[in-house]
N, CA, C and O atoms as a GROMACS GRO file, in nm:
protein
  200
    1UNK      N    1   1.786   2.763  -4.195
    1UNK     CA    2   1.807   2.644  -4.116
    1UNK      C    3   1.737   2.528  -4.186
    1UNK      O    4   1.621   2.546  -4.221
    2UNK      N    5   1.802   2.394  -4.212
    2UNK     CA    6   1.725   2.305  -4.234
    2UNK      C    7   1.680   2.210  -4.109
    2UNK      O    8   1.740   2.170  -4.010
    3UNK      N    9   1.533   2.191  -4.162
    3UNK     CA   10   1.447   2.134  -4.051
    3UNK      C   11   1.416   1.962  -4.106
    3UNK      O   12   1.387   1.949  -4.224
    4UNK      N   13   1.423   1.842  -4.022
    4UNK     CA   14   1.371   1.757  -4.065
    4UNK      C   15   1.296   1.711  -3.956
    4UNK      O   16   1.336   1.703  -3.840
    5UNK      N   17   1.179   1.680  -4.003
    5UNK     CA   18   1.064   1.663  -3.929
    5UNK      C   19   1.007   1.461  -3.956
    5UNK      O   20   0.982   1.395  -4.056
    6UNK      N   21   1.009   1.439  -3.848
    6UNK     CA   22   0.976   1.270  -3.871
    6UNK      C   23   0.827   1.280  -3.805
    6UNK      O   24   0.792   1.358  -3.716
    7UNK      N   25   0.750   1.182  -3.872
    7UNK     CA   26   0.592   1.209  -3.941
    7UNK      C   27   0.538   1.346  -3.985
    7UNK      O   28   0.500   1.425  -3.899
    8UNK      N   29   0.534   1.373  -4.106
    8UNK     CA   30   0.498   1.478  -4.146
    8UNK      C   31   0.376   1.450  -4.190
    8UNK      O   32   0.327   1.543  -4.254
    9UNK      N   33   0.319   1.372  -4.181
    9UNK     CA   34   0.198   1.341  -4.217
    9UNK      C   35   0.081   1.359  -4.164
    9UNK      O   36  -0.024   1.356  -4.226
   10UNK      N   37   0.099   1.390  -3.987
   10UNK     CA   38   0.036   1.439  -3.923
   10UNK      C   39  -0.025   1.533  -3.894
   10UNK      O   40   0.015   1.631  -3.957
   11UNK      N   41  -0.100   1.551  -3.832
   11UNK     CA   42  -0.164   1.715  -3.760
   11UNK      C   43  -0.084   1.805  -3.768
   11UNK      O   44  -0.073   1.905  -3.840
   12UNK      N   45   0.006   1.736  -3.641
   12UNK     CA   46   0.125   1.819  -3.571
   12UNK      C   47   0.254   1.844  -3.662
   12UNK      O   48   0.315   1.951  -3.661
   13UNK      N   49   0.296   1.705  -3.759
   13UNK     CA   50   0.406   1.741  -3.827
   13UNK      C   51   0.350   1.840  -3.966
   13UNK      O   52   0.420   1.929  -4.016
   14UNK      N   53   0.230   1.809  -4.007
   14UNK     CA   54   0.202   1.919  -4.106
   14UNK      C   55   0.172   2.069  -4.061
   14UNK      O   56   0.176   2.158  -4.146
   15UNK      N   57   0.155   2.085  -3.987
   15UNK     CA   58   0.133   2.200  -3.871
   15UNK      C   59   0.296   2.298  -3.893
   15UNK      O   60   0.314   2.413  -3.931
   16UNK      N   61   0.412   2.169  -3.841
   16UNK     CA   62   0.549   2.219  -3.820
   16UNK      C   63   0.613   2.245  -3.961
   16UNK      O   64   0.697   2.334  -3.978
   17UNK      N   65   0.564   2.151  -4.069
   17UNK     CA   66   0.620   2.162  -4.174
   17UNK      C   67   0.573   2.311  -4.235
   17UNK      O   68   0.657   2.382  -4.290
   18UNK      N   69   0.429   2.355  -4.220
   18UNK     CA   70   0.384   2.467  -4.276
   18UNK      C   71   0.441   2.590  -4.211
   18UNK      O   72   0.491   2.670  -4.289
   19UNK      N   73   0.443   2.628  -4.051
   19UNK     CA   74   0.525   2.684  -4.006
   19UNK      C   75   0.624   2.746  -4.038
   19UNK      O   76   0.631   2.867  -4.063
   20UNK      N   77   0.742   2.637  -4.039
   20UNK     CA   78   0.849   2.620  -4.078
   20UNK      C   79   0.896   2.652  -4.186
   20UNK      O   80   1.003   2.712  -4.189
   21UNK      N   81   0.810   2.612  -4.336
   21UNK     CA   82   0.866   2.672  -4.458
   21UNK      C   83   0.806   2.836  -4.469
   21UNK      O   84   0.852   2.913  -4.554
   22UNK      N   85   0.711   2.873  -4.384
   22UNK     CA   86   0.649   2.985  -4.388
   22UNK      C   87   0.744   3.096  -4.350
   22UNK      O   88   0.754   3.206  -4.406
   23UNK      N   89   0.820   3.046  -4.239
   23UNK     CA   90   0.963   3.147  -4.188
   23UNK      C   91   1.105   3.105  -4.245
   23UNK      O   92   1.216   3.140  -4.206
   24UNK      N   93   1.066   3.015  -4.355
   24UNK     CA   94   1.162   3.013  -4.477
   24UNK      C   95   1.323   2.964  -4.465
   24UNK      O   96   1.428   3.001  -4.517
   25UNK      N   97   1.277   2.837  -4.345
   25UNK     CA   98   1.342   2.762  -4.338
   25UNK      C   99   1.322   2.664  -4.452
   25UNK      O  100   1.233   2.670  -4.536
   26UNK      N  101   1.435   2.558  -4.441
   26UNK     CA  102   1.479   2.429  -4.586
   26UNK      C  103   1.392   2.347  -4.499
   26UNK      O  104   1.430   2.353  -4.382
   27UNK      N  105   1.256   2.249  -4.521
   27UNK     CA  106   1.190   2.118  -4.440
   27UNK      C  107   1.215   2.004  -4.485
   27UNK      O  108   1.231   2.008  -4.607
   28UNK      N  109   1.224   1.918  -4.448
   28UNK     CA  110   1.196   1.787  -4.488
   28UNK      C  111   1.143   1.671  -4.400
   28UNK      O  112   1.193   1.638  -4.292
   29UNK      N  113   1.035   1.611  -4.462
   29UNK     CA  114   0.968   1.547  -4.338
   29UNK      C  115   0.933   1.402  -4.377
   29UNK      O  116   0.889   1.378  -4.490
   30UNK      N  117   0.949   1.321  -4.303
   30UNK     CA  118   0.911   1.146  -4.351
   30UNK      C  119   0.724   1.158  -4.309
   30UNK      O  120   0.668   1.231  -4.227
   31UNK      N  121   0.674   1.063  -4.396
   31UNK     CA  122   0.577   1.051  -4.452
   31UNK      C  123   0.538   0.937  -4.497
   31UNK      O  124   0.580   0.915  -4.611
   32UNK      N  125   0.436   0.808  -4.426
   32UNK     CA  126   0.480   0.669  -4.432
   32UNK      C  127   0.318   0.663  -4.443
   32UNK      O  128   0.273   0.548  -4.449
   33UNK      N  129   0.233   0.756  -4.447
   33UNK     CA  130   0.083   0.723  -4.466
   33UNK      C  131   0.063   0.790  -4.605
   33UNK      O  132   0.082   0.715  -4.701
   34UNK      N  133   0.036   0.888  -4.625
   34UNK     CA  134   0.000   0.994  -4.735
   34UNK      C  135   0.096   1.143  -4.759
   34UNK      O  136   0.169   1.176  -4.666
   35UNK      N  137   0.094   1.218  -4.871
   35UNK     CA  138   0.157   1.353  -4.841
   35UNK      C  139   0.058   1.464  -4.805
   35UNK      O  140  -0.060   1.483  -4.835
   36UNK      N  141   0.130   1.518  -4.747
   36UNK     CA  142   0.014   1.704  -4.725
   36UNK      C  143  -0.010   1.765  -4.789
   36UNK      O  144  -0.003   1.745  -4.910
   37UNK      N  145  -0.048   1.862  -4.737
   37UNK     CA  146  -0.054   1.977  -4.832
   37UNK      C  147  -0.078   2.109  -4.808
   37UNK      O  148  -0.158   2.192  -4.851
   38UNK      N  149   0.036   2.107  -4.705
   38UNK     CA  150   0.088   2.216  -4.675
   38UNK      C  151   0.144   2.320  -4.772
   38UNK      O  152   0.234   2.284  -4.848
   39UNK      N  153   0.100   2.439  -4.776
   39UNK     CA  154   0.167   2.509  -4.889
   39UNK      C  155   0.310   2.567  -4.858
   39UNK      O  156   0.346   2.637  -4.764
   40UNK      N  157   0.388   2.514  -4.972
   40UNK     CA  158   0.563   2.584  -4.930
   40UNK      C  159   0.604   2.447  -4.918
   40UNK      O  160   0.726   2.448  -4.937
   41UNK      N  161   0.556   2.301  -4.890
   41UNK     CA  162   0.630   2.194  -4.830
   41UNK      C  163   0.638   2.120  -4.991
   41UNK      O  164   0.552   2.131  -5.079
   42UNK      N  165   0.729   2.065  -4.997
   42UNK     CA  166   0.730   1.986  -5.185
   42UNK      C  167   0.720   1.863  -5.104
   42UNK      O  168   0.751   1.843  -4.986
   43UNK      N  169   0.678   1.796  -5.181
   43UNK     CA  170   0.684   1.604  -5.153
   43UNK      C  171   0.777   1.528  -5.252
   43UNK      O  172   0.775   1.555  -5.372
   44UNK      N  173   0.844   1.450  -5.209
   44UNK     CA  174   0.940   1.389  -5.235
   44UNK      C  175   0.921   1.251  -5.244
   44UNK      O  176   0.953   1.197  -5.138
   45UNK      N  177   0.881   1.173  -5.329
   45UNK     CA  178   0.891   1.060  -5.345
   45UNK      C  179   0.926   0.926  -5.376
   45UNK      O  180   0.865   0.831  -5.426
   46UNK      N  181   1.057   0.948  -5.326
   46UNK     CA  182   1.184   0.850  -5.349
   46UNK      C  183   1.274   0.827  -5.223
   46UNK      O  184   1.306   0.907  -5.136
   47UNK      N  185   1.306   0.703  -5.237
   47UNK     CA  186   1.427   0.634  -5.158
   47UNK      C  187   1.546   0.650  -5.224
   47UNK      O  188   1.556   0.642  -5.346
   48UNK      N  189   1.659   0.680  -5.130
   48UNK     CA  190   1.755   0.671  -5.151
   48UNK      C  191   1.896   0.577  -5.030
   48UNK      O  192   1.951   0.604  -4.924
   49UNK      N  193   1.900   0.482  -5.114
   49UNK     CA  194   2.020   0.407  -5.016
   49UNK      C  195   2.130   0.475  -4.963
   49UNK      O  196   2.203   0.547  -5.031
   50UNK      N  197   2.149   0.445  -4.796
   50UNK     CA  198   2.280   0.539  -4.752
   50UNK      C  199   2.396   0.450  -4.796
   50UNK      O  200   2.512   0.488  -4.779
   0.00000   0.00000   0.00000
């Protein structure tokens, strides 16, 4: 399942993001302060125009 998670930057969203890739779901999470470092979560650091 892919998961997208809005603030991942948090407690709670780094919490869900680690979780989440742990039971090997696809994550992706916005991130507007710093990245985590959650293990299993990659950081992504680019915009892309819709």
């Amino acid at each position: 399942m892919r998961i997208l998670i809005v603030g991942g930057s948090g407690f709670l969203g780094r919490e869900l993001a680690r979780q989440s890739a742990a039971d090997g779901h696809v994550v992706a999470a916005t991130c507007l302060t710093r990245t985590g470092t959650a293990a299993g979560v990659e950081a992504r650091l680019s915009c892309r125009a819709a």
